[in-house]
N, C-alpha and C positions, 0 to 999 in steps of 0.2 A: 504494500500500500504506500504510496508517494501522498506527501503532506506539503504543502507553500504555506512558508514562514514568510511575514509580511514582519520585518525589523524592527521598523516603525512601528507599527501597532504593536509589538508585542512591547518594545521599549517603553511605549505611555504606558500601556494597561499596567506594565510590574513599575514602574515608578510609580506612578498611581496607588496600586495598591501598597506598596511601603511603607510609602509615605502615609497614609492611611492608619496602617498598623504601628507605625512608630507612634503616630498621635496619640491612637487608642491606647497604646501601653501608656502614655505619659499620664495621659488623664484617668489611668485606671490607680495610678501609683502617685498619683497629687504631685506630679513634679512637673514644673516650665519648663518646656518645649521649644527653642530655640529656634523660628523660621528657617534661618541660615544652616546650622546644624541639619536638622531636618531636613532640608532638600538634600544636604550634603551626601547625608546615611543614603538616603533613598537613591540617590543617583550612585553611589559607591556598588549598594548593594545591586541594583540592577543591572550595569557596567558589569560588574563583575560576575554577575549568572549568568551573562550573556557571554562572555569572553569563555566562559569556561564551558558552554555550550557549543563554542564554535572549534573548541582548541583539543575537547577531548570524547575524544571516538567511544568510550566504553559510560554507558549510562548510568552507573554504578558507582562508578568516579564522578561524573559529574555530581550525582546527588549527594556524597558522603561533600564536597567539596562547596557545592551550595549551603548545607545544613551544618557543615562544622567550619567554614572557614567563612563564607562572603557574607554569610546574615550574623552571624558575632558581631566582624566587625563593622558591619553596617549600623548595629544596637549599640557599638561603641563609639562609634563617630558622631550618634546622635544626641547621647547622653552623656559620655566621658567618664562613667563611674567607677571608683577607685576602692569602691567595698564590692567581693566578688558574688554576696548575697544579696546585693541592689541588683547588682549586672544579671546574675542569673533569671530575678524576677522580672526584669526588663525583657529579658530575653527572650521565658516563657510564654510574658502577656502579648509580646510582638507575636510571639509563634501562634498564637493563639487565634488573634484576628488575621493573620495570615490566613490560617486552615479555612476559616471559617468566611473572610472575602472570598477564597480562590475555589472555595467549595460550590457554592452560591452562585457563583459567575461562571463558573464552568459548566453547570450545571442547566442554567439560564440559557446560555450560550448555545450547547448544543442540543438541548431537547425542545427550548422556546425561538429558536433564531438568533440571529443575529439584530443590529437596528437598535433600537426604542427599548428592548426588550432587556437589553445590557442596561441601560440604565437603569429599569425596571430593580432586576434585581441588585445593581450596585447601593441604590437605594433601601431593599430590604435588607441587606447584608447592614447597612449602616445604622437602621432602624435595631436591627439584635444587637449588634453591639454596642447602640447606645442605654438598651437593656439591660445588658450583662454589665453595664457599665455604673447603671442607676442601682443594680442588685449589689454589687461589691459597695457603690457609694453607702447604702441603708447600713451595710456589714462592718464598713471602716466608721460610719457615726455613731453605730451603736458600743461599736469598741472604745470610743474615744468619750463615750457621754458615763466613764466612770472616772469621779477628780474625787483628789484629796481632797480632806476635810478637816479644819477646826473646830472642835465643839468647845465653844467657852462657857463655862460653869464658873459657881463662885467658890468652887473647889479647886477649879485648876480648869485645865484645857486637855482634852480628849481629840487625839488623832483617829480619823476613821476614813473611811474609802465612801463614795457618794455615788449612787445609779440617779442619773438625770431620765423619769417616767415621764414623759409627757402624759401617759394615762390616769397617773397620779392628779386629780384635783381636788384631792377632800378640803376643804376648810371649815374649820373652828366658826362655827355657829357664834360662839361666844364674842369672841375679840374681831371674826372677821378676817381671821390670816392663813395662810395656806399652811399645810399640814405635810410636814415631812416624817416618813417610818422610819422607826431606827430599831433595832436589835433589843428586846428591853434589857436582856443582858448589861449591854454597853453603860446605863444609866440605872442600872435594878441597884447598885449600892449606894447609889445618893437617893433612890426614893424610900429603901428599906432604911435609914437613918434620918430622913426628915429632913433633908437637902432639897427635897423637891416633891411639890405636892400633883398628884395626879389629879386629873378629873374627866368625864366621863363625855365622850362628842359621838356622835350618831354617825357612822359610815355605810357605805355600800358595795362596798370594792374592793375589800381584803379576801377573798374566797368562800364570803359566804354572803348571802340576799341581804338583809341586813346584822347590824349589832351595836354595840357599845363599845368604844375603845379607850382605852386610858391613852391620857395623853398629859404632857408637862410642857412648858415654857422655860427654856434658858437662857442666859445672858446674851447669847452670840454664836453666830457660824460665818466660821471663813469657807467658801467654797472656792478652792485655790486655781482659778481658771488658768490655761495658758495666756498670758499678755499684761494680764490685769486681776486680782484676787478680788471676789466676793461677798461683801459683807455683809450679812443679816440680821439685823436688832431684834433681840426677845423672840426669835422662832419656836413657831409648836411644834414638837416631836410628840409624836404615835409612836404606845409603844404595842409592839408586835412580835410574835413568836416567832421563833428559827426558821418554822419549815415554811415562812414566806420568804425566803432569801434565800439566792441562788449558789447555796456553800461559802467558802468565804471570800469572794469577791467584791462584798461589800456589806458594810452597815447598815447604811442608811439608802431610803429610797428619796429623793429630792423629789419635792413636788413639782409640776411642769409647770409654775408660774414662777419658780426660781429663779428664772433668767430674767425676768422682766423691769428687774430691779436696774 
């Protein structure tokens, strides 16, 4: 079977799609993307599948030689990374929308035509990956939505770890303030001494329909943000049993109006 390679076209479509894939890693991994970089990789990495398509006769070579040598440094020229656990993940997420444009388009290509039809699925290929894009984003803010904590008592100050719930809205009926869960462990020796008095606020959202929960007021919470620390006068703490918290990850649940301070 004889095939016509058109150079051209084959030249935009893989710079295209690199270039593409390189973005996609960048923004899957929160890092700036260098225009200039970027074409760079992408034109390196193209330049070079192509030359090594033309130069060696055994398809076997070519391919160990595309996949361990021209898209490395294609992902290195784009990024420059100097930790080899950055580069590899770079490397992965490039391979990744690789497979996944070239899946798509090839597929497009020759069971839907040629034409319109390429754009077609260029466009759904970018649509998944800006999918897979928004799934890893929810993954990285949910990772990132656990910060240190100050709890200041008029016994001292208590370090704990903080999950930012946005589902968390309870508030204090009483005073009017949002309601943060903490461990009652964490705060059970200043309330069994008479450090801090409890009282009792109506919830709906600790795992059961309704109930009563103890809750207490203390001096202050640092919520230790990256940039800027967070300070909260006189917050309520709910206090709440173990098997609502996810092992020991954290204390305290933040309520989701936390930030609005």
């Amino acid at each position: 079977m004889r095939y016509e390679l058109y150079a051209d076209i084959w030249f935009l479509t893989n710079f295209t799609m690199d270039g593409i894939a390189l973005w996609v890693a960048g923004r899957m991994m929160k890092q700036r993307v260098r225009i200039g970089r970027l074409l760079l990789g992408s034109m390196a990495g193209t330049a070079g599948s192509m030359c090594l398509f033309f130069f060696l006769d055994d398809y076997t070579w070519y391919q160990l030689g595309v996949h361990f040598l021209v898209n490395p440094a294609m992902v290195w020229l784009c990024y420059r990374s100097k930790k080899w656990k950055q580069f590899l993940c770079q490397w992965f997420l490039t391979y990744l929308a690789v497979v996944l444009l070239g899946g798509i388009l090839q597929w497009g290509v020759s069971d839907l035509g040629a034409g319109a039809n390429f754009w077609f699925c260029l466009a759904a290929a970018l649509a998944m990956l800006a999918a897979a894009d928004k799934i890893l984003g929810d993954l990285r803010r949910r990772k990132d939505t656990v910060y240190d904590l100050l709890l200041v008592t008029s016994e001292g100050n208590i370090a704990a770890k903080g999950f930012f719930d946005t589902g968390n809205l309870l508030t204090d009926p009483t005073v009017g303030k949002p309601v943060h869960i903490i461990k009652k462990e964490v705060l059970g020796r200043l309330v069994e001494e008479g450090k801090l008095l409890p009282r009792l606020i109506p919830y709906h959202s600790l795992g059961e329909e309704a109930g009563m929960l103890e809750a207490v007021t203390i001096e202050g919470m640092y919520i230790l943000r990256e940039g800027h620390p967070l300070y909260l006068e006189r917050p309520v703490m709910g206090l709440a049993k173990e098997k609502l918290f996810q092992g020991d990850r954290y204390e305290v649940i933040l309520n989701g109006k936390s930030m609005d301070n």
